[in-house]
C-alpha positions in Angstrom: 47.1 6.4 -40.6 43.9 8.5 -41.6 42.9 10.7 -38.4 38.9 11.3 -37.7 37.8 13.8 -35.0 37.1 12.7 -31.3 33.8 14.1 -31.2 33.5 17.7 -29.7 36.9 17.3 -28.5 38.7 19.5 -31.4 41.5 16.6 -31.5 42.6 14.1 -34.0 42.7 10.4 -33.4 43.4 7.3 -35.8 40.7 5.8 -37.1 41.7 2.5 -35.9 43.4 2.2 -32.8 44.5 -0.9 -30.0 42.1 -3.1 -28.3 44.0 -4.0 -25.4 41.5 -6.3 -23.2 43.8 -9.5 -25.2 46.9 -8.9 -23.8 46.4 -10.4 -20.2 45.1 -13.2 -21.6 41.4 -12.7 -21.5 41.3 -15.1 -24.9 44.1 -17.2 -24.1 47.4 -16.8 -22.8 50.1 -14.5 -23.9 53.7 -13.3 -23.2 54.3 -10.0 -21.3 57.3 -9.4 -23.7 54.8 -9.6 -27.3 52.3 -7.3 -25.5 55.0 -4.2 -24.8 56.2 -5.6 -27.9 53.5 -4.8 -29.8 52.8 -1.4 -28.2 55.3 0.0 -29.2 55.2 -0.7 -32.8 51.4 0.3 -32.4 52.9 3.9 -32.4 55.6 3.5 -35.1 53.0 2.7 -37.5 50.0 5.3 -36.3 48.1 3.6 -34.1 48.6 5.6 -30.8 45.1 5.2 -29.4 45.6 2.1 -26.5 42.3 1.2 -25.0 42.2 0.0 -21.7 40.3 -0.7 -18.9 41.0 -1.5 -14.9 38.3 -4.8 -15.5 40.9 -6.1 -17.9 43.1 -8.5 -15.7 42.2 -6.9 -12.2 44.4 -3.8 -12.9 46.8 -6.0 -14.7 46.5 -4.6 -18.1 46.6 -1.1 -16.6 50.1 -2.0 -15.3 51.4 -3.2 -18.4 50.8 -0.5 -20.6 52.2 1.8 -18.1 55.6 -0.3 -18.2 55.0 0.0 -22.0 54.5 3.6 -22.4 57.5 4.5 -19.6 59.6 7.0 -21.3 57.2 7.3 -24.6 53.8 8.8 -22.9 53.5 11.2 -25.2 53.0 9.0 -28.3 50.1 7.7 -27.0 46.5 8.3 -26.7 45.4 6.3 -23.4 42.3 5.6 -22.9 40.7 3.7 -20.2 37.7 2.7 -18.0 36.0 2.3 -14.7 33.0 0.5 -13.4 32.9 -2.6 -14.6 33.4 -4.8 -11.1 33.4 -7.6 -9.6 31.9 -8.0 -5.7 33.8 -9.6 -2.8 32.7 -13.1 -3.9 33.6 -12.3 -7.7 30.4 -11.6 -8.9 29.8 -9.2 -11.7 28.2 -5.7 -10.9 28.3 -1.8 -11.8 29.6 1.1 -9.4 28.9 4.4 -10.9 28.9 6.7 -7.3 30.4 10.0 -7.4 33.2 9.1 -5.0 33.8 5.9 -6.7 34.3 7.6 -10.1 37.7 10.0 -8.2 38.2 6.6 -6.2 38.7 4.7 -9.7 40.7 7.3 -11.6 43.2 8.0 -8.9 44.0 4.0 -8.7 44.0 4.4 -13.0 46.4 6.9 -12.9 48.7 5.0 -10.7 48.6 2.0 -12.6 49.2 3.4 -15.6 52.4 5.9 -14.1 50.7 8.8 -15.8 49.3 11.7 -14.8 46.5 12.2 -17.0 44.0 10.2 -18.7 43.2 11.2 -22.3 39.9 9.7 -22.4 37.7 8.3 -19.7 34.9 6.0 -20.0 32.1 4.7 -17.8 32.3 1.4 -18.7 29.2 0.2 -17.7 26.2 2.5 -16.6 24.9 1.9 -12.7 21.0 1.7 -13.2 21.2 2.9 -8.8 22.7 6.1 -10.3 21.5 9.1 -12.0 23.7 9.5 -15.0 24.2 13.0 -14.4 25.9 12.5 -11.1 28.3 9.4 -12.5 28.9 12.2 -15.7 28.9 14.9 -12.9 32.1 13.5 -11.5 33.4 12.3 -14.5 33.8 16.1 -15.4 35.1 17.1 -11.8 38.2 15.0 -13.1 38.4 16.9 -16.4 38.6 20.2 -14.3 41.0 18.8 -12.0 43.2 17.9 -15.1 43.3 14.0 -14.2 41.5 13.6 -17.9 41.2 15.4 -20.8 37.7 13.8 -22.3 35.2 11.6 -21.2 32.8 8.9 -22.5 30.5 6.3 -21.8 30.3 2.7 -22.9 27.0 0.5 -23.5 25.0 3.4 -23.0 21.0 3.4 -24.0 20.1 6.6 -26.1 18.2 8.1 -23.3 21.3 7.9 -21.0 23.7 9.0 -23.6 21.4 12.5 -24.1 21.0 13.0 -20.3 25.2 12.3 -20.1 25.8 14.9 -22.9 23.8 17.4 -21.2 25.4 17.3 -18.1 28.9 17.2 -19.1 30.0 17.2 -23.2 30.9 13.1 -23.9 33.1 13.0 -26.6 33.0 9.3 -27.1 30.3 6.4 -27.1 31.8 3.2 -27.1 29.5 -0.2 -27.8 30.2 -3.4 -29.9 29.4 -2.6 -33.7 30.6 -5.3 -36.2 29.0 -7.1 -39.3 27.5 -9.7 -36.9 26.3 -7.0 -34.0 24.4 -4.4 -35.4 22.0 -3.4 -33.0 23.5 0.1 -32.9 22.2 1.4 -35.7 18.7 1.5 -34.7 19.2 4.5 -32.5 22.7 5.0 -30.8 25.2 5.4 -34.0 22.3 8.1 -36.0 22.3 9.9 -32.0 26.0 10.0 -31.9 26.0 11.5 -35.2 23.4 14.4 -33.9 25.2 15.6 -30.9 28.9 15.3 -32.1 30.1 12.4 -30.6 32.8 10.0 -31.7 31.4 6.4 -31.8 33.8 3.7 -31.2 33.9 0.7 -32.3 35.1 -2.6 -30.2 34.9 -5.7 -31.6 34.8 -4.8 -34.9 36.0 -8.3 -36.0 33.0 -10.2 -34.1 35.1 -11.3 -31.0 37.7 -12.5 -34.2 35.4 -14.6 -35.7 36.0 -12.5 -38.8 39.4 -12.6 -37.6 40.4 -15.9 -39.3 41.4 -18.3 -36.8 38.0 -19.0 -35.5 37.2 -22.6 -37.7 35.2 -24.2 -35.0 34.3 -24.9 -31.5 38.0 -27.2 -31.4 39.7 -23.7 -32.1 38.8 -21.9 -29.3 41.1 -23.0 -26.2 40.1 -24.6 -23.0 39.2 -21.3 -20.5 38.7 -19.3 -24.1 35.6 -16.8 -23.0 34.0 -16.8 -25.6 33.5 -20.9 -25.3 30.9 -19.2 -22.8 28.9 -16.6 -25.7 26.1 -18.2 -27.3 27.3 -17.2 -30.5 30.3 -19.7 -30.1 28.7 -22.7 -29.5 27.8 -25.7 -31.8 25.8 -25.3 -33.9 25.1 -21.8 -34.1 29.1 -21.6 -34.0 29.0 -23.5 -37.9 26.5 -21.5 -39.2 27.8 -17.9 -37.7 31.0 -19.3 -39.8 28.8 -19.3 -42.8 28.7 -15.2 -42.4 32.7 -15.0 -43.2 31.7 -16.1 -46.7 30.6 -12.7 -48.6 33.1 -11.5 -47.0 35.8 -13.4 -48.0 34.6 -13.1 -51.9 34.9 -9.0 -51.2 38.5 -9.8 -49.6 39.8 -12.0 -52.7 38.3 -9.5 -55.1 39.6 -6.3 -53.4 43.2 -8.4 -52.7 42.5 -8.1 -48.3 41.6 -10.5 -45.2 38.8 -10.6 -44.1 39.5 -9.0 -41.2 40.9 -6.0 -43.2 37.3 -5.8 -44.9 35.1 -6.3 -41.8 37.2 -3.4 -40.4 36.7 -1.1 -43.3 33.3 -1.8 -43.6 32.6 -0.5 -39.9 35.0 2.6 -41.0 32.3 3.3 -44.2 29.2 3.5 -41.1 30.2 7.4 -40.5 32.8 10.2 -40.0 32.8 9.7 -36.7 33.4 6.1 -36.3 36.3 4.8 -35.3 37.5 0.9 -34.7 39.7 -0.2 -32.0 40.2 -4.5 -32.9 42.0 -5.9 -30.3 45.3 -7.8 -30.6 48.5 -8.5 -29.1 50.5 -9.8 -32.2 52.3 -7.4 -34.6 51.3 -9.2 -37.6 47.7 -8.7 -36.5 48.3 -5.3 -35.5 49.9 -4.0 -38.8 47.2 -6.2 -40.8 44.4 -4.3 -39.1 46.0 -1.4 -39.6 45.9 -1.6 -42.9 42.3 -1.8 -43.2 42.3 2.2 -43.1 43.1 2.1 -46.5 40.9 0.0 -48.1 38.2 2.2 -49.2 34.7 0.3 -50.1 32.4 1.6 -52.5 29.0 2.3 -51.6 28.0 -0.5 -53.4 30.3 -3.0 -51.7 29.0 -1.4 -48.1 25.1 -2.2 -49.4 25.9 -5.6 -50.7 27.4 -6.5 -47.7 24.4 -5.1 -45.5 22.2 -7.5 -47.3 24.2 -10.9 -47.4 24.5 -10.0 -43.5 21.8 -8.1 -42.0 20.8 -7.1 -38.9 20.2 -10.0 -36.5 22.0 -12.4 -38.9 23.8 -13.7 -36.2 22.5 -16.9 -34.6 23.0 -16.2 -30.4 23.0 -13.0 -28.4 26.2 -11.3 -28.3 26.7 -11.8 -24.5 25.8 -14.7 -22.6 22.8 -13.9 -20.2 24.1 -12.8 -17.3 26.8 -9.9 -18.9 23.7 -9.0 -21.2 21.4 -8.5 -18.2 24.2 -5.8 -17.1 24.0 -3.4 -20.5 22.0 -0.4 -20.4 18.9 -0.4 -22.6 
């Protein structure tokens, strides 16, 4: 597995690592026994960074990869995240206090059965806040030794200086694929600027470049995306229509799609890195792959043009989620 610097940290992490929001079933539902399964041949074959968060099954998928990593911690990269939340009567909403920020690690930490965090995100900025006093906490923890690096997730430009400033972020996390490329406007050159890792989720489009997406009949009843505008009807079939440059690069290069949409967010920058999310092996070792695949600069332009910018028909959240990102 090639290795790309976290940021200012001074450490080495793979360039892809493990989406984890699949495994408690966010998508549709999956064994307990595949997931642990499948993290633990994540680090046979290299890819040691696990990327959590405690939104991600109320805590549940926090617990599992602490069952998964029992006896093993230190072949792992953990990485998880805090503020995302939902209010007593379960509606979405953002908690970036000072005292919520200890309050949220301390319950991380116990989930996962660890006693440090390798890399902590915000994962949604609190617009009540100041970022300096969310990041302000955020680096009491790294003093205390209850995580080693922080980073935020979703963050504007402007936030993402003031952040840095206050407290060095290692890591800027926000959806960058061939179909959501809104990040490279301002946030991927800024990472670039101040040293910072930029990480990738979604890289495969929420799997529509993943293969199994054929239509609105593929997606499960209770499926989330059936939810995002960019899965429904008709804008569904013609967002399908994006796979097919791809898939002439794939059959030329001898890939899956998947493996080329992966590679192509690798060839954005030294500091990217992608974290596709999956709880089958197969998948897992597929995506894995894709950090081999090396595309020309040719094949990266050619592929900018048959899908640029805004090709994708419906916003990448549905309203309500995209009222809740930091712009």
């Amino acid at each position: 597995m090639r290795m790309r610097k976290l940021g200012g940290s001074g450490i080495d992490v793979p360039v892809i690592g493990l989406g984890c929001m699949v495994m408690p079933g966010f998508y549709a539902a999956g064994s307990e026994e595949e997931s642990i399964a499948t993290l633990h041949r994540a680090a046979e074959i290299g890819v040691t960074m696990l990327d959590s968060s405690d939104l991600y099954g109320n805590g549940k998928n926090e617990e599992l990869i602490g069952r998964a990593i029992a006896g093993r911690r230190d072949g792992y990269f953990i990485v998880t995240k805090f503020g995302n939340v939902r209010t007593p009567d379960g509606k979405p909403s953002v908690d970036g206090r000072p005292d919520y920020v200890q309050q949220a690690c301390e319950a991380s930490l116990k989930r996962l059965n660890i006693d440090t965090i390798d890399l902590y995100y915000q994962h949604r900025v609190d617009p009540t806040v100041p970022i300096e006093e969310t990041v302000g906490a955020m680096g009491r923890l790294v003093e205390q030794g209850k995580v080693r690096f922080i980073g935020l997730s979703e963050a504007a430009p402007g936030t993402i200086r003031r952040g840095h400033a206050t407290f060095p972020v290692a890591a800027v996390q926000t959806e960058y694929s061939l179909w959501s490329r809104d990040v490279e406007d301002e946030v991927l050159p800024l990472t670039k600027e101040l040293g910072i890792a930029f990480v990738a989720y979604s890289p495969l489009g929420r799997g529509i470049f993943g293969g199994e997406v054929t239509g609105a009949d593929s997606l499960a009843e209770g499926d989330r995306r059936r939810d995002h505008p960019r899965f429904q009807g008709a804008a569904l079939e013609r967002n399908l229509k994006l796979l097919e440059p791809v898939r002439a690069l794939a059959e030329k290069k001898d890939a899956t799609v998947a493996q080329i949409a992966i590679a192509w967010v690798l060839a954005r920058g030294d500091n990217v890195i992608a974290i596709p999310g999956t709880r089958k092996i197969p998948h897992l070792e597929a995506n894995a792959a894709a950090a081999a695949i090396e595309l020309s600069p040719q094949e990266v332009a050619a592929l900018d043009a048959a899908i640029p910018p805004g090709a994708a028909e419906g916003t990448r959240y549905p309203a309500g989620q995209l009222a809740m990102l930091n712009r």
